[in-house]
C-alpha positions in Angstrom: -0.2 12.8 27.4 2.9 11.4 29.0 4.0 7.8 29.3 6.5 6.6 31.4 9.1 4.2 30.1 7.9 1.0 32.8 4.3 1.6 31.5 5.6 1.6 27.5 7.8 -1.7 27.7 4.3 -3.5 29.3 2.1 -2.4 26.8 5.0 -3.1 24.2 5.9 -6.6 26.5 9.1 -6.0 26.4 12.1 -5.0 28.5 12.8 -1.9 30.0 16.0 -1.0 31.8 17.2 2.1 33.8 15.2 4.9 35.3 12.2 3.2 34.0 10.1 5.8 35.9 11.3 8.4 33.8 8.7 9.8 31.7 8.4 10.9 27.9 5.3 12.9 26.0 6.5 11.6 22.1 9.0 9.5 19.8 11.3 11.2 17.9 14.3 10.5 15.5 18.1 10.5 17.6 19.7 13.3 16.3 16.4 15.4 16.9 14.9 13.9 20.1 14.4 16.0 23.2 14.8 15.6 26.8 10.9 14.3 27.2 10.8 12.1 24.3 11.5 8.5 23.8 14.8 8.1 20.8 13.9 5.7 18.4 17.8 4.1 17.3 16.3 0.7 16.3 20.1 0.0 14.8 23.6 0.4 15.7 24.0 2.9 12.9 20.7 5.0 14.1 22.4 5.3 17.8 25.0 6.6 16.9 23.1 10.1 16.1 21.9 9.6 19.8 25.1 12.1 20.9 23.4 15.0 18.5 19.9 14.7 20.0 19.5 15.7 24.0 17.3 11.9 24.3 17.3 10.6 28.0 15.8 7.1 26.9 15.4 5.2 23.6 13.9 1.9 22.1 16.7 0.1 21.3 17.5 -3.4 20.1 18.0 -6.3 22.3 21.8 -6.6 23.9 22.5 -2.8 23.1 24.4 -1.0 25.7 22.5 1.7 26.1 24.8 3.2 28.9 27.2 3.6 26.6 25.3 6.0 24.9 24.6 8.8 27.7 20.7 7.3 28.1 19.6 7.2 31.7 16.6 4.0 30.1 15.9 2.3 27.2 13.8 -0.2 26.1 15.0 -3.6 24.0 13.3 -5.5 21.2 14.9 -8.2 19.3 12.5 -6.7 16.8 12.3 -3.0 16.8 10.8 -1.9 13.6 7.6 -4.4 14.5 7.7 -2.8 17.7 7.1 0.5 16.5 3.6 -0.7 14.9 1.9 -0.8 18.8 4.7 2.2 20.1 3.0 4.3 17.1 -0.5 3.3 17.9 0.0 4.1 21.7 1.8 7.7 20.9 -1.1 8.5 17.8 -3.1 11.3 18.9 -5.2 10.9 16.5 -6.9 13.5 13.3 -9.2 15.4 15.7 -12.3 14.4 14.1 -14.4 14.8 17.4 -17.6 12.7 18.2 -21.1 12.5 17.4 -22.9 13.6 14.5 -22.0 17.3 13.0 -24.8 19.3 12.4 -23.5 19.7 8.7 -23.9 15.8 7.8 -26.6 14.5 5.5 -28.4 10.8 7.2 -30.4 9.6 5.8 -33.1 8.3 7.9 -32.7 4.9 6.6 -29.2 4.1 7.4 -28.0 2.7 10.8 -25.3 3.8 12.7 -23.6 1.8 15.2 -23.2 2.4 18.8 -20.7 5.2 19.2 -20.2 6.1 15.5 -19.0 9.3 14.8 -19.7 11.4 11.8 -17.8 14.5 10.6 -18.9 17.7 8.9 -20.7 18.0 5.8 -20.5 14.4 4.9 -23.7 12.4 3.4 -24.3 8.5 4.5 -27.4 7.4 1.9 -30.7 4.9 2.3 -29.8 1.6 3.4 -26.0 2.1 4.4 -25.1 0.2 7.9 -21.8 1.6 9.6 -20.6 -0.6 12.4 -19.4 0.4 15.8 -17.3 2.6 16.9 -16.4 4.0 13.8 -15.0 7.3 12.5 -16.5 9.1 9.5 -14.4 12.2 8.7 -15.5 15.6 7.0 -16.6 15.6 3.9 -17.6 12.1 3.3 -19.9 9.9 0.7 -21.5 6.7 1.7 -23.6 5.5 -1.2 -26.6 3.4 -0.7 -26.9 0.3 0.8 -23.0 0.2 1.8 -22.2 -1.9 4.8 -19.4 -1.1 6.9 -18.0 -3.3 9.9 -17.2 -1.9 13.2 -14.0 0.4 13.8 -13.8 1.4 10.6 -11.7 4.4 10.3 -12.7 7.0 6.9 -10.7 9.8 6.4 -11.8 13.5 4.8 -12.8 13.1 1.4 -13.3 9.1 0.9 -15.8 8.2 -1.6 -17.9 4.9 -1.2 -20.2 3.6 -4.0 -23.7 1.6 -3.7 -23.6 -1.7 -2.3 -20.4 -2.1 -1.2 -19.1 -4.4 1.6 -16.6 -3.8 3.7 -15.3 -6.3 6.7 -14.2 -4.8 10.4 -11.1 -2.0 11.2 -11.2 -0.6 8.0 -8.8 2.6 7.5 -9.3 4.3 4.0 -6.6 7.8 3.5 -7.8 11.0 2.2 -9.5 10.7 -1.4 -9.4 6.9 -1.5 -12.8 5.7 -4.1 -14.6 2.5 -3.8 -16.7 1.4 -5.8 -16.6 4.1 -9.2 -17.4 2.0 -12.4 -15.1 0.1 -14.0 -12.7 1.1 -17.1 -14.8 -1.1 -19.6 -15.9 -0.6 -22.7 -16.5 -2.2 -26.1 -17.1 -1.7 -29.9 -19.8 -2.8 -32.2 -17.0 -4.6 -34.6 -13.6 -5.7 -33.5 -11.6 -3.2 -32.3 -8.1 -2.1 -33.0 -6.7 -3.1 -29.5 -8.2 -6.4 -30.1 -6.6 -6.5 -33.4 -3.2 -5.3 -32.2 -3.4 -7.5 -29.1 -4.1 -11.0 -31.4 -1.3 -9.9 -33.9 1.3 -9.0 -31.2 1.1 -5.3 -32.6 1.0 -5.9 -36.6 -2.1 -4.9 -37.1 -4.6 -2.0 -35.3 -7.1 0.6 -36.1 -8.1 0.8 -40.0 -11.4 2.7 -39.3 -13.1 4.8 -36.9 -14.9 3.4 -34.1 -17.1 4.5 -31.5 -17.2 3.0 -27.4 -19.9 1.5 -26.0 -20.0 1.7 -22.2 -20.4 -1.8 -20.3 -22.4 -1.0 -16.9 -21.2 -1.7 -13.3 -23.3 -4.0 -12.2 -21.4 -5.7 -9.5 -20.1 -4.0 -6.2 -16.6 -4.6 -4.1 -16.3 -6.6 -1.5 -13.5 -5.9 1.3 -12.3 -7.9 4.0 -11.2 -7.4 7.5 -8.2 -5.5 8.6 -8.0 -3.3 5.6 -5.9 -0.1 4.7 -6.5 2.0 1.3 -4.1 4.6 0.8 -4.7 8.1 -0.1 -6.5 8.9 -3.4 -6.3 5.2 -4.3 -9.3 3.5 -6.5 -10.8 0.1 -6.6 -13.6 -0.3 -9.5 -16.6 -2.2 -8.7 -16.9 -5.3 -11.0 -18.6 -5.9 -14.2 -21.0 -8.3 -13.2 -19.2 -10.2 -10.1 -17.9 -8.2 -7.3 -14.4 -6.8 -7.3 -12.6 -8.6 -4.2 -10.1 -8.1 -1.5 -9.3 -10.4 1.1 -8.2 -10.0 4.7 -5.3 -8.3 5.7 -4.3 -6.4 2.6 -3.1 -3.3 2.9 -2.9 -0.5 0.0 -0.4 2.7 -0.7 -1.3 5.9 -2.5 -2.7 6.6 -6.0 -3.2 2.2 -6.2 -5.7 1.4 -9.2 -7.3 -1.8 -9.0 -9.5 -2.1 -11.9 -12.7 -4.0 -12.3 -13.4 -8.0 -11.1 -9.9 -8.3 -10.1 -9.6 -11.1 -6.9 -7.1 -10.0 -4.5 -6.1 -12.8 -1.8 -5.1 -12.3 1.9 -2.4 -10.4 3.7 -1.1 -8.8 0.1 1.0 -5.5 -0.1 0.0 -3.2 -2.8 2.6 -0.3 -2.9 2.2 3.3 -4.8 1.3 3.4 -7.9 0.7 0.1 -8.4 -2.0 -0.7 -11.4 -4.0 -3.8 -11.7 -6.0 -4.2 -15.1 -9.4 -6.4 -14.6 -10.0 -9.5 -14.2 -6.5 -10.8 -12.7 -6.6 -12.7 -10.3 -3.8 -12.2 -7.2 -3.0 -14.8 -4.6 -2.5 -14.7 -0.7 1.1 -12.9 0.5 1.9 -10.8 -2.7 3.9 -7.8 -2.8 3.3 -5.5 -5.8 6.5 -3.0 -5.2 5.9 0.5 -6.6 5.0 1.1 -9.9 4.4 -2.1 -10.5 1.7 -2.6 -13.5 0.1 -5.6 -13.9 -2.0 -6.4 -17.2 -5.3 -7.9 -17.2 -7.0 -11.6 -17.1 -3.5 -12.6 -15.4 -3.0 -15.0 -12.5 -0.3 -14.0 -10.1 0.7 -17.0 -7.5 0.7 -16.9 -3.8 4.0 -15.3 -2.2 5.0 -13.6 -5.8 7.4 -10.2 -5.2 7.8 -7.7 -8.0 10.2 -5.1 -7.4 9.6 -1.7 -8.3 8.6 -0.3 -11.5 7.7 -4.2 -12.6 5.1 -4.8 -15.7 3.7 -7.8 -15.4 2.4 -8.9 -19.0 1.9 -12.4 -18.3 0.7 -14.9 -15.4 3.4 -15.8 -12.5 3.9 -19.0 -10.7 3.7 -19.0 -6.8 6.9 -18.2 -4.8 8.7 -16.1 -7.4 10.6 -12.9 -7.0 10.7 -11.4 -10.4 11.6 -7.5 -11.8 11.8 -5.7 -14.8 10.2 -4.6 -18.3 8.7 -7.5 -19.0 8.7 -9.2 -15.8 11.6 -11.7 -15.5 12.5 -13.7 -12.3 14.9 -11.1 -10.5 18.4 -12.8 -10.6 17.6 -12.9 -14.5 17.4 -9.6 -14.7 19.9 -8.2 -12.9 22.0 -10.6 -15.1 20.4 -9.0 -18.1 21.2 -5.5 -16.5 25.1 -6.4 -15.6 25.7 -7.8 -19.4 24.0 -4.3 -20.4 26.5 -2.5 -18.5 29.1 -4.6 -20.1 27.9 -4.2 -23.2 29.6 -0.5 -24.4 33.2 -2.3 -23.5 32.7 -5.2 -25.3 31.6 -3.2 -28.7 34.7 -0.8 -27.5 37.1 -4.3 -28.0 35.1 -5.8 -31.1 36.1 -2.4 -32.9 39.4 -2.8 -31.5 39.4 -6.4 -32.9 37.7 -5.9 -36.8 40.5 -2.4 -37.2 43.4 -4.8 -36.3 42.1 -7.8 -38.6 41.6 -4.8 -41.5 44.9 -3.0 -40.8 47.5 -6.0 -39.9 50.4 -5.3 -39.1 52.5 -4.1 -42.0 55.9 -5.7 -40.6 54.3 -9.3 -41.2 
């Protein structure tokens, strides 16, 4: 499908200057754009690869001089990148997951399905599971029982969805994403060796063999509104409460979110990311990648961990902290400079004690 550049800026609301009549059928990068797609240079540094692509208009940011360039239109944002969220979602031609019910998918007869719900092949939706409108259930699908799911939910091939979860409106789950498996949690009939090693910092463990005793799933997970799950991520159902996760939040690949953890609103949860149970994670995080986070923890509203992060103990609101253990950023990159600093200043302290040993014989 083609769009022309007058009808793109109005759906973006923004400012389109030129041939805006001029037509385009995709986005691509500048050095590889064609003649019939729109150049996305959303910095001065990205347009100037404009001259190794053959693009005849771009998105561009605001005040560029896009004639200067060789573009016959372009379209300016004093925001690009956040104008590429509603340009992407305009150009997305979607996963081909047609509509209606396949023939190959299991319904039970006691489910509902919303008005226009689409179900792909070979996946099963159990007793009691309620799938709002307008939503898309790829191939190869589970929906356990008794699930509720809000309108325009979006589930890709292969996501798995335990009993009695809840999950709010606009929902997109990736490829292999689980809600709703049991949680990691289990227990000994005398103190364990972990508990041992965790009360004595490490100087005492396992003495004798013990055997695990599994602690049942009772709860569920509960999802808000406006939710993305990444590919082949995981989010336990609680103990006995519900795992939670508030509007908003949006999740990477392979993120583990382990059992009766609270996450807040609007949080960023990037790959690889673990959360042990039971921590509790405000409004506005961002968990960079690789971040770990250990268990029974309370993380503060508008907290930032950089990437590869372990968090091993609760963080105050507001703070922007990194490393191994977590320590406020600026700290560690102090730490990390002094580090680097450190095979010098050994290098002059030898210099220093072989001087003081061997004086100068003239003296």
């Amino acid at each position: 499908m083609r769009h022309s550049i007058a009808d793109i800026a109005a759906a973006l609301g923004l400012v389109a200057e030129g041939d805006i009549s001029l037509t385009v059928a995709g986005i691509a990068e500048p050095a590889s754009a064609g003649p019939d797609q729109l150049a996305l240079a959303m910095r001065p540094d990205y347009a100037d690869a404009l001259g190794q692509g053959q693009a005849r208009a771009a998105m561009l940011w605001e005040g560029a001089d896009w004639r200067s360039y060789g573009l016959e239109a372009a379209i300016l944002s004093k925001r690009p990148r956040y104008a590429m969220a509603n340009l992407s979602a305009l150009m997305d031609r979607g996963q081909g997951y047609g509509s209606g019910v396949h023939p190959t998918a299991l319904i039970d007869p006691a489910a509902a399905l919303g008005e226009g719900v689409s179900v792909g092949p070979y996946t099963i939706v159990a007793a009691g599971v309620r799938i709002g409108a307008g939503s898309v259930i790829g191939p190869q699908c589970h929906i356990g029982w008794d699930v509720v799911l809000g309108d325009g939910a979006q589930l890709h091939a292969g996501v798995r969805i335990g009993a009695r979860v809840r999950i709010g409106a606009r929902f997109i789950a990736q490829p292999g994403a689980v809600i709703g498996a049991d949680g990691f949690s289990f227990v000994t009939p005398e103190v364990s060796g972990v508990e041992r090693a965790r009360d004595s910092l490490g100087s005492t463990g396992t003495e004798t063999a013990q055997s695990w005793s599994r602690i049942h799933s009772l709860g569920a997970v509960a999802i808000g509104d406006d939710v993305e799950l990444g590919a082949n991520s995981c989010i336990d159902r609680g103990s006995v409460r519900d795992t939670t996760v508030g509007d908003g939040c949006k999740f990477d690949n392979l993120v583990q979110i382990g059992h009766n953890v609270v996450i807040g609103r609007d949080c960023l949860i990037c790959a690889q990311v673990g959360v042990a149970g039971s921590t509790v994670i405000g409004d506005n995080v961002v968990l960079g990648g690789q971040t770990g986070v250990s268990d029974n923890l309370r993380i503060g509203n508008n907290v930032i961990t950089g990437g590869g992060t372990k968090v091993l103990s609760s963080i105050p609101a507001g703070r922007v902290m990194l490393g191994y253990p977590a320590v406020r950023m600026e700290t560690h990159i102090e730490s990390y400079k002094a580090l680097r600093r450190l095979p010098r200043l050994l290098r002059d302290l030898a210099k220093t004690q072989k001087s003081v040993s061997k004086p100068d014989e003239s003296d």
